[in-house]
PQR file of N, CA, C, O and H, with PARSE charges and radii, in Angstrom:
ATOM      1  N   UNK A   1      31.317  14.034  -2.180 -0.4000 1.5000
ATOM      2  CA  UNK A   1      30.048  14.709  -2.191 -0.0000 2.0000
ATOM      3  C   UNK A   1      29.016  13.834  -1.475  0.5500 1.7000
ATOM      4  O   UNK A   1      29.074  12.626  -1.248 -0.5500 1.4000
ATOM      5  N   UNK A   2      28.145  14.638  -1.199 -0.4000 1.5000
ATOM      6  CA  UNK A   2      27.260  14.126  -0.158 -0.0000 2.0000
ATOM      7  C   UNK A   2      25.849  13.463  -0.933  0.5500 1.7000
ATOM      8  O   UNK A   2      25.510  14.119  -1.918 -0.5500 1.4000
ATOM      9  H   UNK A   2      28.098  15.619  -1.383  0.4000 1.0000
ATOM     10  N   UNK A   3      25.248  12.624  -0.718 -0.4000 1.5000
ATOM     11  CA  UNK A   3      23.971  12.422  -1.394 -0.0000 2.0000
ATOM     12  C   UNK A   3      23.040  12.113  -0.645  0.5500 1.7000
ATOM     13  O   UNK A   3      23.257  12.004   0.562 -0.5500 1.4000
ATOM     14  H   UNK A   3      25.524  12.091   0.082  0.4000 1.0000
ATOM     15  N   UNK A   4      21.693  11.881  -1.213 -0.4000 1.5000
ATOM     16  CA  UNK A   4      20.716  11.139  -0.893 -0.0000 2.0000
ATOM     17  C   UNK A   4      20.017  10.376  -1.792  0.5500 1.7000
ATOM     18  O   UNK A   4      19.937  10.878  -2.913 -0.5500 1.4000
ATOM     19  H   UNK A   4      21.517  11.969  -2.194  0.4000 1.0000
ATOM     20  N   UNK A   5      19.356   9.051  -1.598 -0.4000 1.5000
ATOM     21  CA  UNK A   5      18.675   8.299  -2.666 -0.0000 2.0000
ATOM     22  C   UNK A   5      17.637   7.547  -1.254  0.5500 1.7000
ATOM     23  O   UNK A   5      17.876   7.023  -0.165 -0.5500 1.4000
ATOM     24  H   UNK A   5      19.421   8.643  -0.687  0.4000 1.0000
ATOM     25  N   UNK A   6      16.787   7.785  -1.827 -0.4000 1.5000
ATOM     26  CA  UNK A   6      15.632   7.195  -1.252 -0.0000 2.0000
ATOM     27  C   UNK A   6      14.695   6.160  -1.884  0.5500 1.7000
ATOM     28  O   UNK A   6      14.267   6.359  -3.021 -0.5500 1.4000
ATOM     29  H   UNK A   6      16.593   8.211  -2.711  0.4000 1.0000
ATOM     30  N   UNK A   7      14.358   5.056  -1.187 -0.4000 1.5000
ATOM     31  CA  UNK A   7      13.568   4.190  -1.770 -0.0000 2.0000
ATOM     32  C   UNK A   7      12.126   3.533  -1.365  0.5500 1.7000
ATOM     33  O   UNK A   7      12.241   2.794  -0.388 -0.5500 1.4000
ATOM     34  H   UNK A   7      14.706   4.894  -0.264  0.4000 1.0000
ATOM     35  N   UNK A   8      10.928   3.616  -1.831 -0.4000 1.5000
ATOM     36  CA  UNK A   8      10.016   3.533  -1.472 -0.0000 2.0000
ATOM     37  C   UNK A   8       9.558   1.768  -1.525  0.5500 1.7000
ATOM     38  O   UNK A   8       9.840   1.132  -2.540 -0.5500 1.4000
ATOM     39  H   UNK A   8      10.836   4.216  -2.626  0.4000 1.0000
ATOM     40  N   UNK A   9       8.951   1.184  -0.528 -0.4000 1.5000
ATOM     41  CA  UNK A   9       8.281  -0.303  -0.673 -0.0000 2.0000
ATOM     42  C   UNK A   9       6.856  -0.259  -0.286  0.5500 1.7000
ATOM     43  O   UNK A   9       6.450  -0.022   0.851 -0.5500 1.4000
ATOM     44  H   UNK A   9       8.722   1.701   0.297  0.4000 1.0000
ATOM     45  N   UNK A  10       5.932  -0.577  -1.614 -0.4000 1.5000
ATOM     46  CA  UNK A  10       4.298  -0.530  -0.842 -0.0000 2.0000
ATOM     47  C   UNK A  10       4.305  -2.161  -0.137  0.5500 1.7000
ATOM     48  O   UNK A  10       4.993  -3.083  -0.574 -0.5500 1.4000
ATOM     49  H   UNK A  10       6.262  -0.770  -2.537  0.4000 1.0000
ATOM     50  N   UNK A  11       3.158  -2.269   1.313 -0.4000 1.5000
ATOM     51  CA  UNK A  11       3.806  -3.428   2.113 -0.0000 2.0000
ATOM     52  C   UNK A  11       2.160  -3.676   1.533  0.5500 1.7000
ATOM     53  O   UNK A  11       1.284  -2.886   1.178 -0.5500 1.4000
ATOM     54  H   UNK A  11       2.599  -1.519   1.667  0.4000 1.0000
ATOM     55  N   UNK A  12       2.243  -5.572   1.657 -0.4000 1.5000
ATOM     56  CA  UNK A  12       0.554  -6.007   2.078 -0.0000 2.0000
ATOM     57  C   UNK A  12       0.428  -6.535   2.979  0.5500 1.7000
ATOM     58  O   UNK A  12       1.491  -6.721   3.570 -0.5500 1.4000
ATOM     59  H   UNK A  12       2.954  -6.214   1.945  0.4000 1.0000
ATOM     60  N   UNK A  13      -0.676  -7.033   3.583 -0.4000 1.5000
ATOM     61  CA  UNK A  13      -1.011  -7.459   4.319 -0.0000 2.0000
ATOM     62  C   UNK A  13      -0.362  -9.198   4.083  0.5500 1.7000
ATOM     63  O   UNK A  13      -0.453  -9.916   3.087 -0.5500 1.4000
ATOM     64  H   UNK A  13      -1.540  -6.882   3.103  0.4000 1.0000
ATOM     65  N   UNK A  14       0.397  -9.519   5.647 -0.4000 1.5000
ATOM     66  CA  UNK A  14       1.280 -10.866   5.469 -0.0000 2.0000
ATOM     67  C   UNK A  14       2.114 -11.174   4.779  0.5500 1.7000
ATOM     68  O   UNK A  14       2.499 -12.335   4.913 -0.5500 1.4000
ATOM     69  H   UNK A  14       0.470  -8.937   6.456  0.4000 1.0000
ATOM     70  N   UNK A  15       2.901 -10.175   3.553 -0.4000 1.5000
ATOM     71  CA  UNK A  15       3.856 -10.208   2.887 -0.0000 2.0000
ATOM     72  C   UNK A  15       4.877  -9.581   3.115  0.5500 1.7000
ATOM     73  O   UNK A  15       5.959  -9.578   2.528 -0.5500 1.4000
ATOM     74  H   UNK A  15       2.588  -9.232   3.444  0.4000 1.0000
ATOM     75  N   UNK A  16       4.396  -8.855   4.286 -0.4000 1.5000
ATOM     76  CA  UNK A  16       5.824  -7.709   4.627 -0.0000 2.0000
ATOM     77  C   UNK A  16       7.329  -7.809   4.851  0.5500 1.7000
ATOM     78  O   UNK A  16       8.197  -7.007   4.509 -0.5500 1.4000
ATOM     79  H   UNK A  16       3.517  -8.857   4.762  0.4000 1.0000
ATOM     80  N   UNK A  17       7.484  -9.281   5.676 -0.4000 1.5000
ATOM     81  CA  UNK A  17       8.680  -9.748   5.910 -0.0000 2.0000
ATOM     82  C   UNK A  17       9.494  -9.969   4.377  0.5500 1.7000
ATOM     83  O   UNK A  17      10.629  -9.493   4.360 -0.5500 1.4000
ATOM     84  H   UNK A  17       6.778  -9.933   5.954  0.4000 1.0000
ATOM     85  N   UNK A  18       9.186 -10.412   3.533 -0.4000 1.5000
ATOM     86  CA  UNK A  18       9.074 -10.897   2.133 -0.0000 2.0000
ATOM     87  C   UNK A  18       9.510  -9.580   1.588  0.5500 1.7000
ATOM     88  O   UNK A  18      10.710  -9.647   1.319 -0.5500 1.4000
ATOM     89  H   UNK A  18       8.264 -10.798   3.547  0.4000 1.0000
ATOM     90  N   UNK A  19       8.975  -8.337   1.303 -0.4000 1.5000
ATOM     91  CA  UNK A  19       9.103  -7.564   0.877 -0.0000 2.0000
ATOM     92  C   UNK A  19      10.060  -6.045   1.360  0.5500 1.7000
ATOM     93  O   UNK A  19      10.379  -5.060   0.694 -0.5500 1.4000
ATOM     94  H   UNK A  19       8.000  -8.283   1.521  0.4000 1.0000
ATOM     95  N   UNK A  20      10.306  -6.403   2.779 -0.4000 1.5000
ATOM     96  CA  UNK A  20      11.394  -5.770   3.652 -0.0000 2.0000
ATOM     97  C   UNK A  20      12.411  -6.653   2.924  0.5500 1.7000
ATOM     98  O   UNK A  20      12.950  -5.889   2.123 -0.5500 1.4000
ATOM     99  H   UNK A  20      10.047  -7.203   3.321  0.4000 1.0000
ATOM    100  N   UNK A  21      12.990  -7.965   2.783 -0.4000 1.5000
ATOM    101  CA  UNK A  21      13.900  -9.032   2.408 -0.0000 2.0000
ATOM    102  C   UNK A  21      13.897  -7.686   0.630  0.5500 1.7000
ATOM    103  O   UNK A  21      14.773  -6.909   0.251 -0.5500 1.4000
ATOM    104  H   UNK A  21      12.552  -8.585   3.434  0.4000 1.0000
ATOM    105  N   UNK A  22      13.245  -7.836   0.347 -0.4000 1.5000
ATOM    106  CA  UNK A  22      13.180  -7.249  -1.251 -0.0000 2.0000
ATOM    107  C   UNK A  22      13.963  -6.032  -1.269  0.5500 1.7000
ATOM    108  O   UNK A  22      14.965  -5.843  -1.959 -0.5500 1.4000
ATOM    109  H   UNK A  22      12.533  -8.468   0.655  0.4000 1.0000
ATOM    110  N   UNK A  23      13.389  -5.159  -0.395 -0.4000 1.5000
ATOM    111  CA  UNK A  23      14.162  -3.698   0.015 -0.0000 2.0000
ATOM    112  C   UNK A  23      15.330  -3.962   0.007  0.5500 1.7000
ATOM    113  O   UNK A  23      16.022  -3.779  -0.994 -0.5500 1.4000
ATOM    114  H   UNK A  23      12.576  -5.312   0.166  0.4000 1.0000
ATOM    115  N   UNK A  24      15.749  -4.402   1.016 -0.4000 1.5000
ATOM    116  CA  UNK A  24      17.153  -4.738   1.544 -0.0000 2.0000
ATOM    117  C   UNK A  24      18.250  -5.059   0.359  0.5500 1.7000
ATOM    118  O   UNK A  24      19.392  -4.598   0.344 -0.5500 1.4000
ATOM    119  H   UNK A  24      15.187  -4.551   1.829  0.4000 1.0000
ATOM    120  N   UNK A  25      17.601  -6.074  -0.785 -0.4000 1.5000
ATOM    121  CA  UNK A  25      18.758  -6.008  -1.513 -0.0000 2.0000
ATOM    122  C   UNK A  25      18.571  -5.302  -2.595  0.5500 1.7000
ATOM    123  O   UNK A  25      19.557  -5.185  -3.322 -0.5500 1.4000
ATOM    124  H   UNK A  25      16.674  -6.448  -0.773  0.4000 1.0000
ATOM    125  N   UNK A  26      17.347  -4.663  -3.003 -0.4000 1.5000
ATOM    126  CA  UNK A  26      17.134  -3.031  -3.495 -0.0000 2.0000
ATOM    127  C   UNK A  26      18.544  -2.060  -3.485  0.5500 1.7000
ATOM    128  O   UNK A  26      19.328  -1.616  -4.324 -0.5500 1.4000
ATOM    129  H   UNK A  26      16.546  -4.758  -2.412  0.4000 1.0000
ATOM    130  N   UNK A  27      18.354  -2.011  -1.914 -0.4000 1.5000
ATOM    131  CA  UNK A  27      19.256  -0.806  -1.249 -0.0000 2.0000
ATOM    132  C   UNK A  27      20.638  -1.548  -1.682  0.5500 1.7000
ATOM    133  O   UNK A  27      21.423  -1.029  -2.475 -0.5500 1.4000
ATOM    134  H   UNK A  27      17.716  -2.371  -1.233  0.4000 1.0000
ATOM    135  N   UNK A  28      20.866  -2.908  -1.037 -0.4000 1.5000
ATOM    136  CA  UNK A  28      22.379  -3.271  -1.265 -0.0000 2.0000
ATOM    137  C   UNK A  28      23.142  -3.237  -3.012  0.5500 1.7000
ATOM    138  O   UNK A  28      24.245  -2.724  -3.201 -0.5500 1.4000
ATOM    139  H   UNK A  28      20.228  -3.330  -0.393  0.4000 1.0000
ATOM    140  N   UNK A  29      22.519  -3.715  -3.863 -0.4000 1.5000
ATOM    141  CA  UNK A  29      22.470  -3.702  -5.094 -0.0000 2.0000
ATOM    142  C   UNK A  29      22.820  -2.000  -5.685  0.5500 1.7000
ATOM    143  O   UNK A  29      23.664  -1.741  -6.542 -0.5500 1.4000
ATOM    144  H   UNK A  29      21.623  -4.131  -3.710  0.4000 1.0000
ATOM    145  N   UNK A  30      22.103  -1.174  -5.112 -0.4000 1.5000
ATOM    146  CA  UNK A  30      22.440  -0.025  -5.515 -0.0000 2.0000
ATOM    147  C   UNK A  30      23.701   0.243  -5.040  0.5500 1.7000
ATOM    148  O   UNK A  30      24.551   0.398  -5.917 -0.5500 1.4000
ATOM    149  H   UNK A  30      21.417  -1.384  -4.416  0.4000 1.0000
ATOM    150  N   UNK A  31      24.201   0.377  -3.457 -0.4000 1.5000
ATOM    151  CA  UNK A  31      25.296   0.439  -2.887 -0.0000 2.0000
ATOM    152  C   UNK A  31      26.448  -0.566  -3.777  0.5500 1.7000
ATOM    153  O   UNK A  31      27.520   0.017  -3.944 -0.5500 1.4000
ATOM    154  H   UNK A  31      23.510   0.250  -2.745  0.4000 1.0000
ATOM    155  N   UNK A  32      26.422  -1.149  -4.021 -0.4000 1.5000
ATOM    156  CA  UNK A  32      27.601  -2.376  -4.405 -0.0000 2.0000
ATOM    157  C   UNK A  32      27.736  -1.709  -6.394  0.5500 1.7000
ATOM    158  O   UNK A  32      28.852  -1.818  -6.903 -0.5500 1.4000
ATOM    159  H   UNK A  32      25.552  -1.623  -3.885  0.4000 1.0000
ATOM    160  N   UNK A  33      26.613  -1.114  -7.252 -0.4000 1.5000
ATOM    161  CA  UNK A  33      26.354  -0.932  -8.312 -0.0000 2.0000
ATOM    162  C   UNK A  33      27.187   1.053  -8.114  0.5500 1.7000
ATOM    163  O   UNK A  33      27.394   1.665  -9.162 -0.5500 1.4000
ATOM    164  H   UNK A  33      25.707  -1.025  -6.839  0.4000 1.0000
ATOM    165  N   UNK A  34      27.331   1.340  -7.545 -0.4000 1.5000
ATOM    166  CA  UNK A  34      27.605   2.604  -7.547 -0.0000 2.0000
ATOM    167  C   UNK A  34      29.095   3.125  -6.464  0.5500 1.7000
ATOM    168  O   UNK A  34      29.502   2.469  -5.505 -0.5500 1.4000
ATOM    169  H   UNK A  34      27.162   0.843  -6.694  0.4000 1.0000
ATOM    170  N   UNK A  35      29.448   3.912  -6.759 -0.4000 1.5000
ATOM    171  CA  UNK A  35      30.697   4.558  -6.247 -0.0000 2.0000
ATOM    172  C   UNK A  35      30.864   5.218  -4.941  0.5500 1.7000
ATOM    173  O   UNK A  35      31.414   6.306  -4.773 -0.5500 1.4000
ATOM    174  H   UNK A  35      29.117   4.445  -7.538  0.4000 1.0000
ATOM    175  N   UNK A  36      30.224   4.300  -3.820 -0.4000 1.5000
ATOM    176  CA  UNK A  36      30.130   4.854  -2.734 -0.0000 2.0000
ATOM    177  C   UNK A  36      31.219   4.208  -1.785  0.5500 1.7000
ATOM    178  O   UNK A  36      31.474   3.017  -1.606 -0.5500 1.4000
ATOM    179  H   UNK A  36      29.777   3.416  -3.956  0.4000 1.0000
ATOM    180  N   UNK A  37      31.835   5.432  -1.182 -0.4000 1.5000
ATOM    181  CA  UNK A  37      32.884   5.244  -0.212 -0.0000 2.0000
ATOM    182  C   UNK A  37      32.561   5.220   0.997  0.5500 1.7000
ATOM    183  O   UNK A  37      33.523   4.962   1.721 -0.5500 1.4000
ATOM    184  H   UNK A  37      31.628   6.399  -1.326  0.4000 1.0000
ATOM    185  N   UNK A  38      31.260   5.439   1.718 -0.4000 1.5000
ATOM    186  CA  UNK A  38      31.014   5.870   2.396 -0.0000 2.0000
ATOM    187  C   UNK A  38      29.508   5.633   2.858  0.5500 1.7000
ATOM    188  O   UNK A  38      28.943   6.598   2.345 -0.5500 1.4000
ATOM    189  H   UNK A  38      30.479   5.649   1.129  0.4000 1.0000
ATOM    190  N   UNK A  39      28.407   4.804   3.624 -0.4000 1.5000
ATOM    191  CA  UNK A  39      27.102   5.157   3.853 -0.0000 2.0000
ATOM    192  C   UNK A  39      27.402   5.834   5.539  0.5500 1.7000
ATOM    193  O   UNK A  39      27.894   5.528   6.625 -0.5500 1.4000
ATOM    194  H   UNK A  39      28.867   4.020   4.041  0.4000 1.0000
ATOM    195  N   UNK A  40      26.818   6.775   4.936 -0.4000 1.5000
ATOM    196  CA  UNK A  40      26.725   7.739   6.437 -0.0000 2.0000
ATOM    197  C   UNK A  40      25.173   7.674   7.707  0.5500 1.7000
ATOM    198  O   UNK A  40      25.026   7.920   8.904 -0.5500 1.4000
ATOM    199  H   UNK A  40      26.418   7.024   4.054  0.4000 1.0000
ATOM    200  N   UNK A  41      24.318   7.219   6.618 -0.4000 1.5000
ATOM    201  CA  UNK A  41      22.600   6.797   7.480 -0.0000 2.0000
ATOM    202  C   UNK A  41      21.964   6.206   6.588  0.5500 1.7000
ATOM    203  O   UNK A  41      22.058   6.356   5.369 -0.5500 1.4000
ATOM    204  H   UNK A  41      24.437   7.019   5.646  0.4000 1.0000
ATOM    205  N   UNK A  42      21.021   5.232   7.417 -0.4000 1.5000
ATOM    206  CA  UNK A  42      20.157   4.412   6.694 -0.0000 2.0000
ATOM    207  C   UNK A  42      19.103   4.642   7.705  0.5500 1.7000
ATOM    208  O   UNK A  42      19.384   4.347   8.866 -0.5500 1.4000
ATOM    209  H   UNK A  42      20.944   5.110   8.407  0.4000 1.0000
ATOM    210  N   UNK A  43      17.652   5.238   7.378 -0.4000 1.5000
ATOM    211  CA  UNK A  43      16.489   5.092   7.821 -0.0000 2.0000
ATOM    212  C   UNK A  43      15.334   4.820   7.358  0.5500 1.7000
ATOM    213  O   UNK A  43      15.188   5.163   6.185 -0.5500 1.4000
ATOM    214  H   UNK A  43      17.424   5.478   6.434  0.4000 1.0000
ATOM    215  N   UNK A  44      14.248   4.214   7.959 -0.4000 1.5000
ATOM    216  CA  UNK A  44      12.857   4.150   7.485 -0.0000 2.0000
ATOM    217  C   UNK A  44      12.127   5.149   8.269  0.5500 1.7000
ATOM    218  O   UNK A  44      12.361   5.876   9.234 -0.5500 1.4000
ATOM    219  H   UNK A  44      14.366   3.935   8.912  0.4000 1.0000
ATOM    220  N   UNK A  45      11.080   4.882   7.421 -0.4000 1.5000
ATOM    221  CA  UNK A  45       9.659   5.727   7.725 -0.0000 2.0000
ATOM    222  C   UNK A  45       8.829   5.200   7.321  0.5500 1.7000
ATOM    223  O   UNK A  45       9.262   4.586   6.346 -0.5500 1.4000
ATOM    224  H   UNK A  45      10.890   4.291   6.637  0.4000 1.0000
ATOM    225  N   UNK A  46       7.345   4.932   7.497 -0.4000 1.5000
ATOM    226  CA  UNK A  46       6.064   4.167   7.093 -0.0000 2.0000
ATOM    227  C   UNK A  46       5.616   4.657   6.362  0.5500 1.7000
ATOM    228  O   UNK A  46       6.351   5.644   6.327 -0.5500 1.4000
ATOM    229  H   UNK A  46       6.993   5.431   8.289  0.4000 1.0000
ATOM    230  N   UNK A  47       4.702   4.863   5.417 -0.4000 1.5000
ATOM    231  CA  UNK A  47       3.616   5.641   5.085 -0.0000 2.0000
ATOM    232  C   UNK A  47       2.219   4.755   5.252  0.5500 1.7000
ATOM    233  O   UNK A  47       1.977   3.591   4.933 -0.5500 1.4000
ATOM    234  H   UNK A  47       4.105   4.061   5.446  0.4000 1.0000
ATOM    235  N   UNK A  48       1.520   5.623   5.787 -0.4000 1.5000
ATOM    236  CA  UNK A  48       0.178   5.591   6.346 -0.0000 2.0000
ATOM    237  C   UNK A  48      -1.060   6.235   5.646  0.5500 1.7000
ATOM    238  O   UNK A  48      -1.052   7.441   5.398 -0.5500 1.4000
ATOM    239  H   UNK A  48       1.717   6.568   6.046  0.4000 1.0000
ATOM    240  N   UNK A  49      -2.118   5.449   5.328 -0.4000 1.5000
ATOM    241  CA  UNK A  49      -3.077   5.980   5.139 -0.0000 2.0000
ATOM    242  C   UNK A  49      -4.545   5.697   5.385  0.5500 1.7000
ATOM    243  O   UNK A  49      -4.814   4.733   4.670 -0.5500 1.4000
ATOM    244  H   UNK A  49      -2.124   4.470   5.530  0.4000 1.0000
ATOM    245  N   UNK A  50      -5.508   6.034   5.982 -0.4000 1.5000
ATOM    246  CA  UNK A  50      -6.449   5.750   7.081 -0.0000 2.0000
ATOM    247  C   UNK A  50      -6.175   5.031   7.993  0.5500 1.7000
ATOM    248  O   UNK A  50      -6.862   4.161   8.527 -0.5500 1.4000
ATOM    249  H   UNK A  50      -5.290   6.818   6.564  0.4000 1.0000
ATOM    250  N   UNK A  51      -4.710   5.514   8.298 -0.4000 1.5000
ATOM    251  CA  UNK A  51      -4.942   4.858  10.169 -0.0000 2.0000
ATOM    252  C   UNK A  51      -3.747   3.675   9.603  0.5500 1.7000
ATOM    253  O   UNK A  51      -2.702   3.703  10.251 -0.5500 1.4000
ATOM    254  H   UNK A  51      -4.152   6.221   7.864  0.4000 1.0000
ATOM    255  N   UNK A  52      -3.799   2.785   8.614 -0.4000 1.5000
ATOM    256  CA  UNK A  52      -3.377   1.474   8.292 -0.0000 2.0000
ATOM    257  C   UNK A  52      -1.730   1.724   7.579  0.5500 1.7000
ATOM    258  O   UNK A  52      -1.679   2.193   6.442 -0.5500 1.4000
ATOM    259  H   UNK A  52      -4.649   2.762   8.087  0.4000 1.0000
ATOM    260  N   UNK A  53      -0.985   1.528   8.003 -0.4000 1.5000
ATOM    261  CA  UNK A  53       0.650   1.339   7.373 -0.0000 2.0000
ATOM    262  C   UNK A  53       0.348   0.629   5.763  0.5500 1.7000
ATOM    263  O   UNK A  53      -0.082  -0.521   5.665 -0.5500 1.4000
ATOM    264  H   UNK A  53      -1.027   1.147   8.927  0.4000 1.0000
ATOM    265  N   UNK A  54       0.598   1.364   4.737 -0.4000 1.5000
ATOM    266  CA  UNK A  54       0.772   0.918   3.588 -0.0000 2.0000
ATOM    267  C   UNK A  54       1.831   0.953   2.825  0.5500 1.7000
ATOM    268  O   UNK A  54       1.748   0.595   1.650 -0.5500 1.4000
ATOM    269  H   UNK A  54       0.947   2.298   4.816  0.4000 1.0000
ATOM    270  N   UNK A  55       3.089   1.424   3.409 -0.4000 1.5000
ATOM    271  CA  UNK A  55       4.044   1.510   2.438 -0.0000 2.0000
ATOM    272  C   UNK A  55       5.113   1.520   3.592  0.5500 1.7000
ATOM    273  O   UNK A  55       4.873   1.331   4.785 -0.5500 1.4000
ATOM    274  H   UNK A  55       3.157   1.715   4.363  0.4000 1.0000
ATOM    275  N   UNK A  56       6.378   1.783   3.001 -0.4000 1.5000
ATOM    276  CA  UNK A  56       7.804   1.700   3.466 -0.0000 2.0000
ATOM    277  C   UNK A  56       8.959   2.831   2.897  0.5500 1.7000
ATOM    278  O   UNK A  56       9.059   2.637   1.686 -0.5500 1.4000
ATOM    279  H   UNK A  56       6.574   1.936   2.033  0.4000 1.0000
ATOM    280  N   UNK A  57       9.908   3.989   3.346 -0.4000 1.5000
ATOM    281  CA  UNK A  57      10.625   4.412   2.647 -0.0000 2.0000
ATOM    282  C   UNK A  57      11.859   4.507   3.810  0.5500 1.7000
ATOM    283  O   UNK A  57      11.917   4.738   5.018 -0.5500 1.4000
ATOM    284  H   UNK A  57       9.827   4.146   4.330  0.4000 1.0000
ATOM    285  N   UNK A  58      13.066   4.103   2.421 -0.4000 1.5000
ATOM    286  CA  UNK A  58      14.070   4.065   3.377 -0.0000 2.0000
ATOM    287  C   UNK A  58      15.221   4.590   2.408  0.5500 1.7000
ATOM    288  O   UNK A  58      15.615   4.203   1.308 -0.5500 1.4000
ATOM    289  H   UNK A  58      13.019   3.915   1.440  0.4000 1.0000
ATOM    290  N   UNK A  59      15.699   5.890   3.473 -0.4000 1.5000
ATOM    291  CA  UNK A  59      16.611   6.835   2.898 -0.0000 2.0000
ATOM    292  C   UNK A  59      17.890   6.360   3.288  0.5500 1.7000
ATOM    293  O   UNK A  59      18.228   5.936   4.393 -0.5500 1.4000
ATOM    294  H   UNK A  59      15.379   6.204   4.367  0.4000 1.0000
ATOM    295  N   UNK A  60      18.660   6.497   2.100 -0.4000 1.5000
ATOM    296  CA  UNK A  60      19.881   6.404   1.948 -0.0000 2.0000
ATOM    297  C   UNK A  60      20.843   7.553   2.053  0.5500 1.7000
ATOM    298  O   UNK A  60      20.662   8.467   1.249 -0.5500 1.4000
ATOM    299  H   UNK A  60      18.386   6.841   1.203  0.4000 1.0000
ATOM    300  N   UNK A  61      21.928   7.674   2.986 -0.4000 1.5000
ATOM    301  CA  UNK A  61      22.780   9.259   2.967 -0.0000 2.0000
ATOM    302  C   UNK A  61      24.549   8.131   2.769  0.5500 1.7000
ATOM    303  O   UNK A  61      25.100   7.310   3.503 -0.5500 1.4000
ATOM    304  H   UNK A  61      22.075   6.931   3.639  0.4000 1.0000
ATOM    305  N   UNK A  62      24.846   8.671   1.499 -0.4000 1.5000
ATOM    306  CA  UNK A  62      26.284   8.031   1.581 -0.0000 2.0000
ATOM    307  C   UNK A  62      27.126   9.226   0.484  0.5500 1.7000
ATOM    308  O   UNK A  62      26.610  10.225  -0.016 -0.5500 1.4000
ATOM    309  H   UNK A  62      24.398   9.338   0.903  0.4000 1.0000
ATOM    310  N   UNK A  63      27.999   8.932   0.385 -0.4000 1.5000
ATOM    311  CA  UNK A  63      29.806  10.049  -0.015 -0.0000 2.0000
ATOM    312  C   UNK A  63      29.848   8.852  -0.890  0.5500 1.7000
ATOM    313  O   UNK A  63      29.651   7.638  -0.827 -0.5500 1.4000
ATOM    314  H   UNK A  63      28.418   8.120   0.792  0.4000 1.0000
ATOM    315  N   UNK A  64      30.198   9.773  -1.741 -0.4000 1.5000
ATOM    316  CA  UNK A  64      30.767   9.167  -3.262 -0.0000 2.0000
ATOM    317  C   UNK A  64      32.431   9.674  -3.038  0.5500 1.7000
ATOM    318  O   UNK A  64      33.268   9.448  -3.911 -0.5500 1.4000
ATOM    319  H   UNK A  64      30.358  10.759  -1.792  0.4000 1.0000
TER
END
């Protein structure tokens, strides 16, 4: 079966590298914690608000 799990990161200002590092084993931790045979896509997207990048989401598509 097919899924999706998505995960959101709010970024600050000069901490971002730091907190992308955080994501990353977010996402891996879930993958390694769960029954997946399979990751089929991994993407981001920003979220924005007045103009300024404040956040981070990065979707997960993997087969159980």
């Amino acid at each position: 079966m097919i899924k999706v799990k998505t995960f959101g990161e709010p970024l600050q200002p000069f901490k971002a590298q730091r907190e992308l590092h955080e994501l990353d084993e977010r996402v891996n931790q879930f993958i390694q914690n769960n029954p997946i045979k399979r990751v089929l896509s991994v993407s981001d997207s920003t979220t924005v608000e007045a103009g300024n990048t404040c956040g981070l989401i990065r979707v997960l598509v993997y087969e159980e």
